[in-house]
N, C-alpha and C positions, 0 to 999 in steps of 0.2 A: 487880623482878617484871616480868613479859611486860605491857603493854596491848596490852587487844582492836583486833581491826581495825576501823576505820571503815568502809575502804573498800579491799578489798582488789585491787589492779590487776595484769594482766598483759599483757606488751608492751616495746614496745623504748622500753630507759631514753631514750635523746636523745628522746623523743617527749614521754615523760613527764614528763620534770622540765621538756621546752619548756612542756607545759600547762600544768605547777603555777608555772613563773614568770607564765607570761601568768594564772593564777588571783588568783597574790598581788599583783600589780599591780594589776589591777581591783578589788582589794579596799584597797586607796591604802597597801598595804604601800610603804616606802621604798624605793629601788632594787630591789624583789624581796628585800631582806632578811631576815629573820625579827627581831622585837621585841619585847619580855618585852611581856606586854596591858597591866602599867602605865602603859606607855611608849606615850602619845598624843597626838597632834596637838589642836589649840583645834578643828578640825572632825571630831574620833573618828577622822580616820584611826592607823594605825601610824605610828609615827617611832621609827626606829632609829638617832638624830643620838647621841642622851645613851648610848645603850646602848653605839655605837662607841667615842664616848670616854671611854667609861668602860675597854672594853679597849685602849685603846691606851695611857691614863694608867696600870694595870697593868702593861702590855709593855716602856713605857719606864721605871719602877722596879724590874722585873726586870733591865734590861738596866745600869740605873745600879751598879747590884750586883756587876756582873761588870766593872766598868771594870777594876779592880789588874789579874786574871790576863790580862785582853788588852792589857794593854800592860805585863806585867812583860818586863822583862829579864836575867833571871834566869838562872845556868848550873847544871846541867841547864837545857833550855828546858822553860816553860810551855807544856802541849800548845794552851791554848787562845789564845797568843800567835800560833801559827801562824793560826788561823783570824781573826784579825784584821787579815794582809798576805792572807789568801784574798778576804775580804769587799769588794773596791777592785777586786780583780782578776780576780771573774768577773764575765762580761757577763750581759746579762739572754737572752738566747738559747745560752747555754751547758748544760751537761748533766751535774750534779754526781753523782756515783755512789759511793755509802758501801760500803766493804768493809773490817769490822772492829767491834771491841769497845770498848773503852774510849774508842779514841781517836775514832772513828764516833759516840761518844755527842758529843761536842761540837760535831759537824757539827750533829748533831741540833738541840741549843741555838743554835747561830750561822748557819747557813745559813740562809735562806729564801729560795727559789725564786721568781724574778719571774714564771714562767710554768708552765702546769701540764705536767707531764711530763719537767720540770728535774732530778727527784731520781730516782735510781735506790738502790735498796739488798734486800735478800733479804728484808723484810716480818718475819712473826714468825716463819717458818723459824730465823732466825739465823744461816743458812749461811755460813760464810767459803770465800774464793777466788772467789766469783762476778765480782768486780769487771773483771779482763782482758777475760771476755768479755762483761760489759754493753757495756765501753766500747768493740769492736768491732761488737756488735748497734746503739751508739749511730750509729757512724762510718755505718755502712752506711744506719741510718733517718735520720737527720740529717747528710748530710754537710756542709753549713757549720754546723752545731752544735759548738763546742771542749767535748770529755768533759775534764773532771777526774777520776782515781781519786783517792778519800781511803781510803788499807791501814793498818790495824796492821801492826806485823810479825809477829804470830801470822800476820796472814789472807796475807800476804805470804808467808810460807812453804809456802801452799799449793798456789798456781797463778801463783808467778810467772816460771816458765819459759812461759806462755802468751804473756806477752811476744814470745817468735820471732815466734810469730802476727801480732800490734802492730807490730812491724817488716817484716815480709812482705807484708803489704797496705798497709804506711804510713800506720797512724794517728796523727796527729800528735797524742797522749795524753799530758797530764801528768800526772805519778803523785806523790803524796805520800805519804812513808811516815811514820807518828808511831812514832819506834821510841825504845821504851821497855824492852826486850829481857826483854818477858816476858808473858807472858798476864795483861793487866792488870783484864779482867772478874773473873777467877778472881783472881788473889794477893788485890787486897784485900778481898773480900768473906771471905774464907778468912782474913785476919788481923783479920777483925772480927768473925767467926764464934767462932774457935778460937784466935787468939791467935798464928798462925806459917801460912806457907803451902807446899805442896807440890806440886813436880812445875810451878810456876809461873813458871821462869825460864827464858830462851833467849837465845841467844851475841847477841852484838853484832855480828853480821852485817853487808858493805857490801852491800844491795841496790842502792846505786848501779853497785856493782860488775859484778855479775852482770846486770843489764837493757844495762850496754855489752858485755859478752862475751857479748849476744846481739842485739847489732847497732843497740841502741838509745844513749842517754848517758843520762847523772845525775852528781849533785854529794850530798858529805855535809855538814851545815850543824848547826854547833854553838856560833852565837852565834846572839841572837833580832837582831841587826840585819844581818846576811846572809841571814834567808830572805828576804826581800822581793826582792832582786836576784839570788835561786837560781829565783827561781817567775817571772821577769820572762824570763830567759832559757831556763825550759822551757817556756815560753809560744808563744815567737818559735824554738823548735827543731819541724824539719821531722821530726818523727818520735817515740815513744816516750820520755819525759826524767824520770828518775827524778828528786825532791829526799828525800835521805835526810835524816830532822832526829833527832837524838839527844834523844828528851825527858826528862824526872825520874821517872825508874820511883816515886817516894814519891807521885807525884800522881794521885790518882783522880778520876775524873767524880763530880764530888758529887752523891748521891742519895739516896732519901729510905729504900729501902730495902737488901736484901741480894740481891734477884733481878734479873732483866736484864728 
């Protein structure tokens, strides 16, 4: 349910949330944190010390859970094997851009951004094919910023001839494609729905292929101990650098329900 307004304010946010830090500070909140009221200092101030590690000891028993799939070595590759050579090898001024479904959902899980304006992705739209041109919108607002695209190959199918573009003004963009050769949102929710999936599968496409017969490169990577020195040297190429990684069409983003 809605709660009523206290205090209802209008005005330009950076003014406003400046006030309300400078409010909770004088009020001996911890760095401007926010902390359950239980959670007090010997002198009644706020302290937000127990409440942080309380979520951080959560974070890292989540995280202990996922050790197998990021570091199987499995063939088909484990999609979320890839995001475990990603994690080492983006900087913390780089500019990560999700474009895609299933395999995006893992970003979601392993990424975190060291600064804010690090993640690009189409929000609750959903949209696929956005990714080309964030990571041109990137080049252009952040030119020492290095964009990653992370594509399914559904989203890849969409606008990956924007690519010319990417090679035309020379964004030095690394692209990752988690191809699993088939709309991987859709199949398994639909074989856990109904029992079979439809209209769910698509060819096994070289995307590496098609981004160099448009001026760019790429490599296809179907061991988990070659991506790390496929993503090393589209790192260190001057221009557009496809890594195609062939993943286990059987593996889905593990989730709690059937919707996206």
């Amino acid at each position: 349910s809605h709660a009523p307004h206290t205090l209802p304010i209008a005005g330009d946010l950076s003014q406003i949330f400046d006030d309300l830090l400078a409010q909770a500070r004088a009020a001996g909140m911890d760095s401007g944190r926010w902390s359950p009221p239980e959670s007090t200092s010997a002198g009644g101030a706020k302290d937000s010390t127990t409440w942080c590690r309380r979520l951080a000891d959560v974070a890292e028993s989540a995280r202990s859970g996922d050790h197998d799939m990021l570091t199987s070595d499995a063939a088909p590759i484990h999609p979320a094997r890839i995001y475990r050579e990603l994690h080492s090898r983006i900087d913390d001024a780089d500019v990560v851009i999700g474009d895609g479904g299933d395999f995006v959902s893992f970003a979601g899980r392993f990424i975190e951004p060291a600064q804010p304006g690090c993640w690009l992705d189409p929000g609750p739209f959903g949209c696929l094919g956005t990714g080309p041109g964030y990571a041109l919108g990137t080049h252009v607002a952040r030119p020492h910023s290095h964009p990653w695209l992370l594509m399914g190959d559904g989203a890849a199918g969409f606008s990956l001839m924007d690519v010319e573009s990417l090679v035309r003004h020379r964004v030095p963009v690394t692209m990752v494609v988690g191809n699993n050769s088939g709309w991987g949102l859709e199949r398994h929710p639909m074989r856990f729905l109904y029992g079979y999936d439809v209209l769910a599968d698509l060819p096994p496409v070289r995307y590496d292929d098609v981004v160099a017969a448009l001026g760019g490169a790429g490599e296809t990577v179907t061991e988990a101990s070659n991506i790390g020195p496929a993503l090393d040297r589209a790192r260190t190429h001057d221009g557009p650098y496809l890594v195609n990684v062939l993943t286990d069409p059987e593996v889905a983003y593990p989730r709690s329900t059937t919707g996206i």
